[in-house]
ROKEVO-55680 format. One record per residue (C-alpha): residue in three letters; residue number from 1; z, y, x. Coordinates in steps of 0.02 Angstrom, whole numbers. Each point is the difference from the previous one (the first is absolute). Layout:
@aa Ala, i NUM, up Z, north Y, east X
...
***
This chain:
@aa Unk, i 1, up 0, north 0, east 0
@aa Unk, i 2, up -53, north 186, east 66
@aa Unk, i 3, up 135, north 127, east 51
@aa Unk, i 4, up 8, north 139, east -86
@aa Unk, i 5, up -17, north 157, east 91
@aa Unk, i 6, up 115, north 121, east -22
@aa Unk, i 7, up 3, north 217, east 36
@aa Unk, i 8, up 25, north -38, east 188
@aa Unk, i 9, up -112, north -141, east 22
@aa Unk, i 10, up -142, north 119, east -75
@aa Unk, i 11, up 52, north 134, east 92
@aa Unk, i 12, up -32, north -104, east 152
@aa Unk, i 13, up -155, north -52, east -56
@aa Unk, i 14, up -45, north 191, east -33
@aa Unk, i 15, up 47, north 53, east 195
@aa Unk, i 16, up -91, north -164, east 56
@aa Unk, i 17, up -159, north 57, east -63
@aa Unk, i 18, up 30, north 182, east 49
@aa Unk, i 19, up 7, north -74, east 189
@aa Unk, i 20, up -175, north -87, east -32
@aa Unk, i 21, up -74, north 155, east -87
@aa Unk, i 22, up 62, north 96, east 171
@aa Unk, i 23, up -122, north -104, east 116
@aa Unk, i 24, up -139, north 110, east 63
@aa Unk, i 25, up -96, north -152, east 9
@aa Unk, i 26, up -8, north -56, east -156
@aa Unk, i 27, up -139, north -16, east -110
@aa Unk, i 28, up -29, north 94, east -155
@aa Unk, i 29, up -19, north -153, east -114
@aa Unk, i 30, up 163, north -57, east 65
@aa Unk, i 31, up 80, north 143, east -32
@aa Unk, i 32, up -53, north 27, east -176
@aa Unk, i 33, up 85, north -178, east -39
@aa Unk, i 34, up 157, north 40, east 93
@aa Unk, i 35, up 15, north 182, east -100
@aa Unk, i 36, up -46, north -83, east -156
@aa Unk, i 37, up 130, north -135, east 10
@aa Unk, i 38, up 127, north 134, east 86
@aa Unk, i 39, up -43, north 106, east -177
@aa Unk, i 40, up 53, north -184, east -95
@aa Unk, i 41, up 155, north -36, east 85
@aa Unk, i 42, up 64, north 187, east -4
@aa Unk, i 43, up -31, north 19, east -186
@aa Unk, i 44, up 116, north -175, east -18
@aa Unk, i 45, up 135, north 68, east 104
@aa Unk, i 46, up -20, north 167, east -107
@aa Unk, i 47, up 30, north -119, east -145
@aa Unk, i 48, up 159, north -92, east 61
@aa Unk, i 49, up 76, north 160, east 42
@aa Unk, i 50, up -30, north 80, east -175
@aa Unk, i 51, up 55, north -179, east -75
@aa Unk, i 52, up 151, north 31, east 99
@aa Unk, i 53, up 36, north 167, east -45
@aa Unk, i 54, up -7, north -39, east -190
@aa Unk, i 55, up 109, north -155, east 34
@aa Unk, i 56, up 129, north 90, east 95
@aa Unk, i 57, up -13, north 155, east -145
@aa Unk, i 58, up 33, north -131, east -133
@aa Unk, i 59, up 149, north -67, east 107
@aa Unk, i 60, up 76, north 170, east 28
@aa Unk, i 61, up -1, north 46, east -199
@aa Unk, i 62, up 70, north -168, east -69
@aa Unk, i 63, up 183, north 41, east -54
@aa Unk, i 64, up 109, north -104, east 107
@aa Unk, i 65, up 107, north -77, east -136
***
């Protein structure tokens, strides 16, 4: 069974393909698919965070009985 990635893994992930994008070297195809999937994994980490952030807003209003 796959891992789920979490914030940090994706974050990771994110700095990982900033490093590639960085290469003077690289080709332009390759860097099209590295900012594309850089765009993917960025917009997931955007959405843990905000799923997060509601979570922990819905925790922090409950009356604590």
């Amino acid at each position: 069974m796959a891992k789920t990635e979490n914030f940090e893994d994706k974050l990771e992930k994110a700095k990982e393909l900033l490093e590639k994008l960085s290469e003077p070297s690289l080709a332009l195809e390759e860097s099209m698919t590295y900012y594309k999937e850089g765009i993917k994994i960025l917009k997931e980490a955007s959405s843990l965070l905000e799923n997060a952030k509601q979570e922990f807003e819905i925790l922090s209003n409950e009356k604590i009985s």
